[in-house]
C-alpha positions as CSV (number, residue, x, y, z in Angstrom):
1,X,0.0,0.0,0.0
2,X,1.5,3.3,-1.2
3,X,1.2,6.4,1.5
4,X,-1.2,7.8,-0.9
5,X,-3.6,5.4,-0.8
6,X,-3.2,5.2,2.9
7,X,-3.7,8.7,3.1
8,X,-6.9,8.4,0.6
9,X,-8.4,5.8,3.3
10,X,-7.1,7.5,6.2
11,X,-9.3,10.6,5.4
12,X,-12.5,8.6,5.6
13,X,-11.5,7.3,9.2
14,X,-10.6,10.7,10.3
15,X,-14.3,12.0,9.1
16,X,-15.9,9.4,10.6
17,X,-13.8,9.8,13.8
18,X,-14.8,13.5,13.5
19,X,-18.4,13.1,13.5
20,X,-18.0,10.1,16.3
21,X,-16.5,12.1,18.9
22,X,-18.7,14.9,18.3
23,X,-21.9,12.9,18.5
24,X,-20.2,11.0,21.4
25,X,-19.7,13.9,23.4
26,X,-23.3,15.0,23.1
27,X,-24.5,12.0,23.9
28,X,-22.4,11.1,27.0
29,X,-23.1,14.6,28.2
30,X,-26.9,13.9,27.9
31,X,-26.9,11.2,29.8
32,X,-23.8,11.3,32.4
33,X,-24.2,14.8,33.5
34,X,-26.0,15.6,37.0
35,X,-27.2,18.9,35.5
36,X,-28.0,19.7,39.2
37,X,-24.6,20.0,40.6
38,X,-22.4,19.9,36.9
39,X,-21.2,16.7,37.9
40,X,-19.9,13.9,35.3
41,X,-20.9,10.6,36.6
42,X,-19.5,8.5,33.0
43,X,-17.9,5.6,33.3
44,X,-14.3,5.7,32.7
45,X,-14.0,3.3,29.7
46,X,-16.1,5.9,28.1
47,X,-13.5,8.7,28.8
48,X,-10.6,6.4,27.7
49,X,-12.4,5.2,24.7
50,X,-13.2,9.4,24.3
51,X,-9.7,10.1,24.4
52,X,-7.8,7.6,22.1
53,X,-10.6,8.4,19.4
54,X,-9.8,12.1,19.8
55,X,-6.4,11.6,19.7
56,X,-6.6,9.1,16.7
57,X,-9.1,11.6,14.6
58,X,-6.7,14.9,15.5
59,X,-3.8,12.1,14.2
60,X,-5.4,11.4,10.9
61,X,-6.8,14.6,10.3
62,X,-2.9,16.3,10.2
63,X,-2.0,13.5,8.2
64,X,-4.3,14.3,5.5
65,X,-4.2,17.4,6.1
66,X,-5.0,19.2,2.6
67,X,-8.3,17.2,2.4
68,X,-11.7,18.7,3.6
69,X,-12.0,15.3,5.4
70,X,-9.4,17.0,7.7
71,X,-10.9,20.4,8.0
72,X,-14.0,18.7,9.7
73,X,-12.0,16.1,11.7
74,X,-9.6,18.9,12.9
75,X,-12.6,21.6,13.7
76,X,-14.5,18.5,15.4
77,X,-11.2,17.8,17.3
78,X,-10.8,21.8,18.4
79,X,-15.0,21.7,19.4
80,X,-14.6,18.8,21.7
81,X,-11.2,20.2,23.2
82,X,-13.3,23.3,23.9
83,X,-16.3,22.3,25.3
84,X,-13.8,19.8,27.6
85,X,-12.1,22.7,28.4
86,X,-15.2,24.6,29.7
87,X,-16.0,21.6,31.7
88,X,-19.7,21.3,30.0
């Protein structure tokens, strides 16, 4: 397998990683968050699943970077960081 084709395959992962961790997020704030006290009650196999799929999406979204594939994985990457970041 030539790097371009593993960069052609890579930028579909990187989407769908994208669009996983962003969903993800959502969902595990829906339903883990004690909205009375801001408390996160998820399990933590969900945070280190969270994390590696971050970290693999911001991975393959610099590798392809000149893609539009990696625009979205890269903003998804920045709006989960963020929201983390604010603790929400």
């Amino acid at each position: 397998m030539t790097f371009k084709r593993f960069r052609d395959k890579a930028q579909w992962v990187a989407l769908a990683g994208g669009v996983l961790i962003v969903t993800g997020q959502w969902w595990a704030h829906d339903h883990y968050v004690d909205r009375v006290i801001w408390v996160d009650r998820s399990p933590p196999v969900l945070n280190f699943l969270g994390f590696w799929l971050t970290l693999l999406t911001l991975m393959l979204g610099l590798l392809t970077l000149p893609r539009w594939q990696s625009f979205v994985a890269i903003a998804a990457f920045l709006w989960v960081t963020f929201i983390f970041m604010q603790g929400l």
